[in-house]
Backbone as a ProteinNet text record, in pm:
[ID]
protein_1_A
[PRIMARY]
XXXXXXXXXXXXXXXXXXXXXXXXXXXXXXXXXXXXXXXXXXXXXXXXXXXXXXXXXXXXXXXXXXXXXXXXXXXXXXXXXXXXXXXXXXXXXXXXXXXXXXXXXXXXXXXXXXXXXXXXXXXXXXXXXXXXXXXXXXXXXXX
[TERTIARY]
-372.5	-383.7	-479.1	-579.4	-697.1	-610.6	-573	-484.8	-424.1	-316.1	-215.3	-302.7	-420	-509.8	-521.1	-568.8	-650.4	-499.7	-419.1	-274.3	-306.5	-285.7	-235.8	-349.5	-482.5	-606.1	-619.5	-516.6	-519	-425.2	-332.7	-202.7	-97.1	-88.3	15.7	96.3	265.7	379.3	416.6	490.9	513.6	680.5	747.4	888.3	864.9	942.7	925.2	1027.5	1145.4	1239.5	1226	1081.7	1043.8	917.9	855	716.9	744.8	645.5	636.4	529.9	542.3	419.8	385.6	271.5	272.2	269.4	315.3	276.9	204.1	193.4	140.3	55.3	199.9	227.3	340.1	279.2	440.7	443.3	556	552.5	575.7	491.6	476.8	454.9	538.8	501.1	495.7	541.4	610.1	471.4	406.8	304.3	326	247.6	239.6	105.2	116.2	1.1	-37.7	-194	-178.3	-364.9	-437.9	-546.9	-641.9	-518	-640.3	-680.4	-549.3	-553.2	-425.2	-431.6	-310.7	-311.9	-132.1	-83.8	17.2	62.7	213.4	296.1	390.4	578.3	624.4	619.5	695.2	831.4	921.1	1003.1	991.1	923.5	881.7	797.2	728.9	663.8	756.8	847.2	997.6	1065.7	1106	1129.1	1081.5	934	888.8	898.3	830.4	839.5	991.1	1078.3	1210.4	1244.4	1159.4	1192	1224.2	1301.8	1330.6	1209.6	1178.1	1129.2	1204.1	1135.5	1153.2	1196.6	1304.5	1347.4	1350.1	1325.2	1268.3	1150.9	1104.1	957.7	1000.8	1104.7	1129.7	1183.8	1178.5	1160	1069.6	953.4	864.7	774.1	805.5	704.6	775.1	931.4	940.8	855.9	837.4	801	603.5	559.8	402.1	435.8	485.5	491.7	475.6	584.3	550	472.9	422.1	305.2	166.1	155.6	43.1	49.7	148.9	184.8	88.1	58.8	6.3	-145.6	-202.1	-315.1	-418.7	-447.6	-571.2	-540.7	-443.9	-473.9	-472.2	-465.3	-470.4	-627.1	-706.6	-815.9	-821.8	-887.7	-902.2	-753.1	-678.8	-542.4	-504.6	-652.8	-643.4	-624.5	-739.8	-802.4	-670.7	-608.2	-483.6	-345.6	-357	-228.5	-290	-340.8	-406.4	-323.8	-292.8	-168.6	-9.7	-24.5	108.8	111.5	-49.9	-26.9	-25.5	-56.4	-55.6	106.6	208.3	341.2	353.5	298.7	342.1	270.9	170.5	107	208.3	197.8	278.7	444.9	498.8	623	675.9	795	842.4	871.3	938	963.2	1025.1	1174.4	1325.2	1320.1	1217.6	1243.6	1330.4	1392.3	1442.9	1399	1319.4	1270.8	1254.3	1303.8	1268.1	1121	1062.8	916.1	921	842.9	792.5	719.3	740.3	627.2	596.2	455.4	388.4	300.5	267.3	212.7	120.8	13.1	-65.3	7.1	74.6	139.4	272.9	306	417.3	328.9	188.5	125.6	63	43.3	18.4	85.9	253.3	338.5	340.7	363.7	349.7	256.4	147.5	-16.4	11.8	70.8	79.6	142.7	243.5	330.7	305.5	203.1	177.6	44	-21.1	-152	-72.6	18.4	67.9	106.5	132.9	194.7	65.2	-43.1	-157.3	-249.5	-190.2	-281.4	-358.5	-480.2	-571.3	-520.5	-547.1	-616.1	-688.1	-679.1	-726.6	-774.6	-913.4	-949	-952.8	-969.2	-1003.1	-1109.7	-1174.5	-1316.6	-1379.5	-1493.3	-1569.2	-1674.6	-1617.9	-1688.6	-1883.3	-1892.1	-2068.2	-2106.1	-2035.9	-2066.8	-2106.8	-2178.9	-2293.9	-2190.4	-2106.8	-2101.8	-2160.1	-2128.2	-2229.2	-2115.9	-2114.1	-2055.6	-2085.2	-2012.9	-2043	-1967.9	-2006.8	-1894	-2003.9	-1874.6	-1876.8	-1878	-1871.9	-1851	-1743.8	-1626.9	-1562.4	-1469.7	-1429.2	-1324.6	-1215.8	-1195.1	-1037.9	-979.3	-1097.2	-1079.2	-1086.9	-1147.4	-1170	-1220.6	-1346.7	-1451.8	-1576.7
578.4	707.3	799.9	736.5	843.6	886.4	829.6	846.2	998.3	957.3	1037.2	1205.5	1203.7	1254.6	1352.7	1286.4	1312.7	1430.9	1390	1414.3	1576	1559.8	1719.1	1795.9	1695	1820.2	1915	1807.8	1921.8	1993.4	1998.4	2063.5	1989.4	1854.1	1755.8	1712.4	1743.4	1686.5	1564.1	1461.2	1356.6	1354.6	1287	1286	1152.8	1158.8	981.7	955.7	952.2	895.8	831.3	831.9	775.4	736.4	739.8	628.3	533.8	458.8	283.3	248	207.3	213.8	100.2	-0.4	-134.5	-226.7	-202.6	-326.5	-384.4	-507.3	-567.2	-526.6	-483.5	-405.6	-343	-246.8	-145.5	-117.4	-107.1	-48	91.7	150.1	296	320.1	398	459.9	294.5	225.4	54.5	7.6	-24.3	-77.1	-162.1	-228	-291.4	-284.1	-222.9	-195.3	-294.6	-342.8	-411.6	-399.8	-495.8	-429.4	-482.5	-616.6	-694	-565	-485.5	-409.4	-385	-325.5	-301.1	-379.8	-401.1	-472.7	-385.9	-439.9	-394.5	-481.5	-371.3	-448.8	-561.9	-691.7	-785	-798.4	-665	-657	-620.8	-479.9	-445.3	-535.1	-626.3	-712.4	-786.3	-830.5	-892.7	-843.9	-716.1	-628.4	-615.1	-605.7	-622	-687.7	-807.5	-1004.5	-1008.8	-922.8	-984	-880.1	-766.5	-636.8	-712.6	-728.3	-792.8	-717.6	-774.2	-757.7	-615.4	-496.1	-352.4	-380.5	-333.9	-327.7	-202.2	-93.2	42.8	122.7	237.2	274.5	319.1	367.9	463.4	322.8	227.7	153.5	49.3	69.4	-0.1	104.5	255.3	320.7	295.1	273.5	257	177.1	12.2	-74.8	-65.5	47.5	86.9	128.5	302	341.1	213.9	148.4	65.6	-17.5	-48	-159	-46.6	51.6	192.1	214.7	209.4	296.6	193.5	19.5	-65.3	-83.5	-15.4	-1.3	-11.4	26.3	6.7	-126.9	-228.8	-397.8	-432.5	-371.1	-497.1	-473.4	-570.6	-593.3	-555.8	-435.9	-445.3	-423	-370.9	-308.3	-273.3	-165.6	-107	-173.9	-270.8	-361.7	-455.3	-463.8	-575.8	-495.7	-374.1	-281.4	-257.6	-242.4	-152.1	-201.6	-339.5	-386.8	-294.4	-283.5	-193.8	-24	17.3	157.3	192.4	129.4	110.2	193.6	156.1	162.9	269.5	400.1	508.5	603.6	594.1	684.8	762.6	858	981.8	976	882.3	824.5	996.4	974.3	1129.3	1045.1	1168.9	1116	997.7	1057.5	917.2	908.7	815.9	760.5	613.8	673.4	467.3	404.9	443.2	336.3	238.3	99.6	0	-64.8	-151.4	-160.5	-303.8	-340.7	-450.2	-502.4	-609.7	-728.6	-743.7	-829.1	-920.9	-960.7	-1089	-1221.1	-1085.2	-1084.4	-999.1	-877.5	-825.2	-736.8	-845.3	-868.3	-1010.9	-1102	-1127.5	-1163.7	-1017.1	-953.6	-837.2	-798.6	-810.5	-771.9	-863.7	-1001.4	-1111.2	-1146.6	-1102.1	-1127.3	-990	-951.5	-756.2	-834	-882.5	-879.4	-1048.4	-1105.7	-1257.1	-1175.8	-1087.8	-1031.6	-961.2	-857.9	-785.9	-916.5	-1031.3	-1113.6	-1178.1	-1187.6	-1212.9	-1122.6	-1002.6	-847.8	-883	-837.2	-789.2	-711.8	-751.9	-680.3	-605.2	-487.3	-376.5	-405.8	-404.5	-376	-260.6	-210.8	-57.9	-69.1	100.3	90.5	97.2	46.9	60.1	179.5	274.2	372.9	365.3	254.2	273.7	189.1	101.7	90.2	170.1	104.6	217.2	235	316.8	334.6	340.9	328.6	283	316	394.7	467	400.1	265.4	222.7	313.2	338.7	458.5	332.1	324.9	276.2	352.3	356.7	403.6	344.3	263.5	219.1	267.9	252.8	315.2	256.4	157.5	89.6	96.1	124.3	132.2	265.9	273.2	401.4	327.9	388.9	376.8	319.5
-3078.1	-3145.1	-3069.6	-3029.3	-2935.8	-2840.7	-2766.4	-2616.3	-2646	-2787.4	-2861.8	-2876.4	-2924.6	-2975.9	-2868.5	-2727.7	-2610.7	-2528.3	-2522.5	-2446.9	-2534.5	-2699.9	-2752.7	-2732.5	-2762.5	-2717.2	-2579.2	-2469.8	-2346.1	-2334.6	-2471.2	-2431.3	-2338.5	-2336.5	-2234.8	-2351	-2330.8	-2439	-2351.2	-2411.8	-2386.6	-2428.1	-2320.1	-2310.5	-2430.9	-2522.1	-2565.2	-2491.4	-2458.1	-2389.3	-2274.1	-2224.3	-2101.2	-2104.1	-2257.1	-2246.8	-2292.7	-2246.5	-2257.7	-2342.3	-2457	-2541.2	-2570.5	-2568	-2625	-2567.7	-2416	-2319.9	-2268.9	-2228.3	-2161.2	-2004	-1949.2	-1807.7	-1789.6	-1689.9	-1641.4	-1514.4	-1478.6	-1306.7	-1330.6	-1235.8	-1187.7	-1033.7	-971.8	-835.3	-745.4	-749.8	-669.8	-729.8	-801.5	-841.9	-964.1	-977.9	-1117.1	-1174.3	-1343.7	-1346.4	-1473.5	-1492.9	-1658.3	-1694.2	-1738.4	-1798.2	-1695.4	-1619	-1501.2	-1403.2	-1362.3	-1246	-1207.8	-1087.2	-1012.2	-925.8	-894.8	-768.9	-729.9	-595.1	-524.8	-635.1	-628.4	-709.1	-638.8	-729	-671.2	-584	-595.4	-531.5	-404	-381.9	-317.2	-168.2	-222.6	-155.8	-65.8	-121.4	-120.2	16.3	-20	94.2	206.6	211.4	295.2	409.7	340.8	390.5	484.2	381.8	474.5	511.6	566.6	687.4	832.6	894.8	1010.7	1092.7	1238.4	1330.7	1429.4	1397.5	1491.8	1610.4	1647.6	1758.6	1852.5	1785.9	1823.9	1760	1806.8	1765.2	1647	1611.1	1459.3	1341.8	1374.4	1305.1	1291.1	1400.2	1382.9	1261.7	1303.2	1218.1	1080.3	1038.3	901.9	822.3	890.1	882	819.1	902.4	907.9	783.1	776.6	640	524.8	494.9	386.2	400.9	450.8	474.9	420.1	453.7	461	312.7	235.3	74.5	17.6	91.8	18	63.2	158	253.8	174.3	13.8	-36.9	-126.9	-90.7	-137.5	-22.3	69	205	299.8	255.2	354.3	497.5	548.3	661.1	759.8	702.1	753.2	895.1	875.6	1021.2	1167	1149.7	1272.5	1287.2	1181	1210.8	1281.3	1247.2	1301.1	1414.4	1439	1583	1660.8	1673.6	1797.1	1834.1	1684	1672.6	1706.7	1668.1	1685.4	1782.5	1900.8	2043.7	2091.6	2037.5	2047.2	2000.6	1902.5	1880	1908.1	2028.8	2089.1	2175.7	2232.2	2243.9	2249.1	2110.9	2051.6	1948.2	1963.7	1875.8	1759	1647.2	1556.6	1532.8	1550.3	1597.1	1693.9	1765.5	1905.1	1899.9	1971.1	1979.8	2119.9	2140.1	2262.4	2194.2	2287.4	2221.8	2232	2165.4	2158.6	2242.8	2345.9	2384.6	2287.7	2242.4	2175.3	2292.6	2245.1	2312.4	2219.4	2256.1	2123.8	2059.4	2059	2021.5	1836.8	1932.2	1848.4	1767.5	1816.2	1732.3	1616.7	1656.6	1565.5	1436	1500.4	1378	1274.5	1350.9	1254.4	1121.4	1216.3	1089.8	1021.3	1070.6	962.1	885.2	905.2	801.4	673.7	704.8	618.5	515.5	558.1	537.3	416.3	455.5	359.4	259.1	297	149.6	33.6	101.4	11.1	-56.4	-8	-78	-119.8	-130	-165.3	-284.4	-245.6	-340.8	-478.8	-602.9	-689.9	-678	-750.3	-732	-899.2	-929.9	-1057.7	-1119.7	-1228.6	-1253.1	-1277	-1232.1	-1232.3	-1367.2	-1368.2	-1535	-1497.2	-1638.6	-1628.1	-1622.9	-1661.2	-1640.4	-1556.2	-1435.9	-1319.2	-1230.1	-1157.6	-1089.4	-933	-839.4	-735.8	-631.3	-502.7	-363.1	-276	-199.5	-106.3	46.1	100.3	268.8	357.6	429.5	493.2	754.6	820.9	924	1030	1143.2	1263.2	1349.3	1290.5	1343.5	1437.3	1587.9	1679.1	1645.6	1522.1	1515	1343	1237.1	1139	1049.7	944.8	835.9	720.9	719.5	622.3	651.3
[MASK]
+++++++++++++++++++++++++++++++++++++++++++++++++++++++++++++++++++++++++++++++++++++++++++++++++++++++++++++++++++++++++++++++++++++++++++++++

């Protein structure tokens, strides 16, 4: 009822035909959401795992994209792609050059896709937890 309350006090109408009221959990935006936290969509994950191995740069970048939509459950993302971003330095959009592996980058792809499958929980934050801002100097990462 507060929620209900909170929505008309800002002036926000609600489709009922498309809320979900009462659950447990729901997926929104490829996510799954519930009171533990958020995860990536089990399907989604799915997809992934069984994205075959890029055989050109415009599908190695498909491959990044979805792996990237999941970038805040995957530990340390960056430092593990870096093998790969190697390959789309001055790459056009739809390039089809094809991409050389080499172990290095052959291993990145498959540790990418071996972590989304063990992604982090994402908790939600508690409002009277105190925040702490680490911010790095890293040449291979962000943050």
């Amino acid at each position: 009822r507060t929620v209900l309350d909170k929505f008309k006090h800002h002036g926000l109408q609600l489709n009922i035909d498309k809320c979900v009221l009462g659950r447990p959990q729901v997926t929104f935006l490829g996510h799954t959401i519930s009171k533990e936290g958020i995860r990536p969509l089990d399907s989604k994950v799915q997809q992934i795992r069984a994205f075959p191995q890029p055989r050109t740069i415009s599908q190695l970048r498909r491959f990044l994209g979805m792996i990237n939509f999941y970038r805040r459950s995957i530990r340390h993302i960056a430092t593990v792609q870096k093998p790969l971003n190697k390959f789309l330095h001055n790459s056009k959009k739809n390039d089809k050059t094809p991409v050389k592996w080499d172990p290095e980058s052959l291993a990145a792809f498959n540790k990418l896709k071996d972590m989304l499958a063990s992604a982090t929980l994402l908790a939600h934050p508690r409002q009277e937890a105190q925040l702490i801002l680490h911010c790095d100097a890293s040449d291979t990462a962000i943050g």
